[in-house]
N, C-alpha and C positions, 0 to 999 in steps of 0.2 A: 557382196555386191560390188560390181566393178565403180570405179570414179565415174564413169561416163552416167550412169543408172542413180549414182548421188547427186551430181549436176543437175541432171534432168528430172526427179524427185521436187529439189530444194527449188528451181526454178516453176515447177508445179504448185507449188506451194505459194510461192510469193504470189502467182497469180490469183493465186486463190483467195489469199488476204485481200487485195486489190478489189476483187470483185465485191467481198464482202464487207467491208468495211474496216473496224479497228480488229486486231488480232484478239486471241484470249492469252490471257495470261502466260498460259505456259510457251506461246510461240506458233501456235497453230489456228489457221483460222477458224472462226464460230460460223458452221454451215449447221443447218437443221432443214428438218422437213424429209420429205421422199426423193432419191434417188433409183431413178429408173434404168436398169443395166442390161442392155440385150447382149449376149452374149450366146459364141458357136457353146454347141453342144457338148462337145469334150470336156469343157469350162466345167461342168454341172457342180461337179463335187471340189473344186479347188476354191471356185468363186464360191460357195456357199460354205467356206470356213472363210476366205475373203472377210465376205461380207459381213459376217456376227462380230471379227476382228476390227473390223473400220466401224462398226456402231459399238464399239468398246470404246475407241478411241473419240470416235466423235457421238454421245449419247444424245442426243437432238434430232438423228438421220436414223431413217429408216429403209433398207436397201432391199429393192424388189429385184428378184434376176429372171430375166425371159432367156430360157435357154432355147438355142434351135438350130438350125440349119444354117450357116452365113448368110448364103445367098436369100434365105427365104425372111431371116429377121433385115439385112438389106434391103428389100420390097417392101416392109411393112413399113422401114424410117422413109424411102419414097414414095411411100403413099401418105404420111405424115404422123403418123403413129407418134406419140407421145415418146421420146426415148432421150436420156441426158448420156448415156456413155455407150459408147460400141467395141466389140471385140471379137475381132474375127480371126477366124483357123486359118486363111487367108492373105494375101497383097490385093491381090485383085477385086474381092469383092470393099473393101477399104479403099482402095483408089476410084471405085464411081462414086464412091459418096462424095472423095473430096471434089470427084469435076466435077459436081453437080451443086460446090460450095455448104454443105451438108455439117460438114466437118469442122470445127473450132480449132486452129492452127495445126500443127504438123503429128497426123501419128504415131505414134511410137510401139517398138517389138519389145512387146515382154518377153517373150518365150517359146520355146520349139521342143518340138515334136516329132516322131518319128512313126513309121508306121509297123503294123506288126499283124501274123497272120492269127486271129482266133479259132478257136473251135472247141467243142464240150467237154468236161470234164474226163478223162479218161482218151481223149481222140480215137474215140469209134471208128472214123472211118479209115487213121492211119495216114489221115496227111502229113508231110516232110514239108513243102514248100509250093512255092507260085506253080511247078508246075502241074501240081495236080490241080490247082483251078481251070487246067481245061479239060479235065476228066466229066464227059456231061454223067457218068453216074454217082456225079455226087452231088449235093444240094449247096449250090454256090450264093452268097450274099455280096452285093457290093452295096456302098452309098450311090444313091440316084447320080448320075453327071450334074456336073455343075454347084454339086454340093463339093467342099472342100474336101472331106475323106475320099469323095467317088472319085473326083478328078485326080485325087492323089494317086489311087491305088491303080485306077487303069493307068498313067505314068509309070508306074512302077513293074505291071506289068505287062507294056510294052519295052520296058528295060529291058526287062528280061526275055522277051523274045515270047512272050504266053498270050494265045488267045484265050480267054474265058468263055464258058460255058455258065453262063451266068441266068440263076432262075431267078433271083429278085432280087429290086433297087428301092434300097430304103430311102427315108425320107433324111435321114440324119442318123450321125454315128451311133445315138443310143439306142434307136427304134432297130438298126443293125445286130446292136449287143443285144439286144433282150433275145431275138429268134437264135441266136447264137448260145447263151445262157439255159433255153426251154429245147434244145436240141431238135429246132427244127431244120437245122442248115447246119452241114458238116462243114462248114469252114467260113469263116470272111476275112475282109482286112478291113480291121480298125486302127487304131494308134497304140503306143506301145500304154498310153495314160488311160487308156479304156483297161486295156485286159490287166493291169496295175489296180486299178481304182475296182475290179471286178472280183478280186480276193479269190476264191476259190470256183468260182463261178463260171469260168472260161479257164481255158493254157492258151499259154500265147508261144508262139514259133516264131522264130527271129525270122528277119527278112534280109539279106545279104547287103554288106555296106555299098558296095559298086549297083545297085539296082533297086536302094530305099530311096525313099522322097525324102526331103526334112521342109516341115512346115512349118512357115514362121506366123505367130501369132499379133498381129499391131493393135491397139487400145487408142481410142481418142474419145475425148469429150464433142458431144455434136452443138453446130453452132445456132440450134434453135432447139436446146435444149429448155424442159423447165427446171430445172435449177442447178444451173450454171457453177454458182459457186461450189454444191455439194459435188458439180459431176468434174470438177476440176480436180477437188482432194481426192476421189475416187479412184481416180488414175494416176495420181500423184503416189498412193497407198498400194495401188498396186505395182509399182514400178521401185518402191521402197523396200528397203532389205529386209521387212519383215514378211510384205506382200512377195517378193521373190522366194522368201523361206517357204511361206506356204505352198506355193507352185512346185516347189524341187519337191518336197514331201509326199503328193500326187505324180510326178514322177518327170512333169517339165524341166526342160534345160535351160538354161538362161539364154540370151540373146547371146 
């Protein structure tokens, strides 16, 4: 963990005493109850060892994670949905919350991402790369626009000079991998922590360094969270050398 990631941790942390009161014993604040964590869909499998990890350390809290789509868990916190921490695949969908004053001080980048092309076990169809996404004989998958994968990967392939020939736009990266997983779509672009985290289940084909996206991931506590204190250590644990351990492990880069 770099210095800047222990700064910003330990500074996490004192705020979190703050809010809650007298510390416990060992130096860490006493938060309990439910912390609410929406989080992009990539997260699924990282945050859900996260999370059993941060109710090890603080046995009081109990951490529900709403996986999904950035943009789509974004519209449910402005509609007012119940949420104490956010974590987006994203800049962009993170920066309306904050003009919208949403956001409890300054978010911060845990980790990044890269994207990577999927497709079945065996690659049936013999895809190589982006440009065979504009071959219409074969069953193309992207993320819907707007969604962080989607916007990534058309990015990506307009890097590289490729129209797509694209027959369906998922709702988010995982709803992607599964039609990709049950081989109904020779090919998509997920991220390189999908086809990682998918074991045998997909191959994944590198995507060229001059024409990849890299997505940076930011985490903040929301400023009408219900429980503030717990969603402060949340983010403080994720931003912690152990929380960054577990991210590299699923295949995240550090900021």
């Amino acid at each position: 963990m770099t210095e800047r990631f222990r700064l910003v941790a330990a500074a996490l942390v004192v705020t979190a005493v703050a809010a809650c009161g007298d510390p416990a014993p060992t130096g860490h604040a006493v938060v309990e109850g439910e912390v609410l964590v929406s989080a992009a869909a990539s997260l699924t499998d990282a945050f859900g060892e996260i999370s059993v990890a941060f109710e090890v350390a603080h046995p009081g809290v109990d951490v529900v994670v709403n996986p999904g789509a950035s943009s789509a868990l974004r519209e449910q916190i402005l509609a007012g949905a119940p949420v104490d921490v956010y974590a987006s695949a994203n800049q962009a969908n993170m920066d309306r919350l904050v003009a919208v004053g949403q956001v409890a001080g300054k978010p911060q980048v845990f980790a990044r991402n890269l994207l990577q092309i999927a497709v079945p076990p065996g690659n049936p169809a013999g895809v190589t790369g982006l440009e065979d996404f504009a071959n219409p004989d074969l069953l193309i998958g992207l993320c819907a626009a707007g969604v962080p994968c989607g916007d990534f990967a058309r990015q990506a392939l307009h890097n590289a000079g490729v129209t797509a020939a694209i027959d369906t736009n998922e709702p988010d990266v995982r709803a992607l991998l599964t039609k990709i997983e049950a081989g109904e779509l020779d090919a998509g672009i997920t991220y390189v922590t999908d086809v990682y985290s998918s074991g045998s289940a997909v191959e994944g084909i590198e995507i060229p360094g001059d024409v990849n996206v890299a997505a940076e991931y930011p985490i903040a506590a929301l400023s009408h969270a219900p429980n503030p204190a717990a969603a402060a250590a949340f983010v403080a644990f994720v931003v912690s050398g152990e929380g960054q351990s577990i991210l590299a492990r699923y295949g995240f880069a550090s900021p």
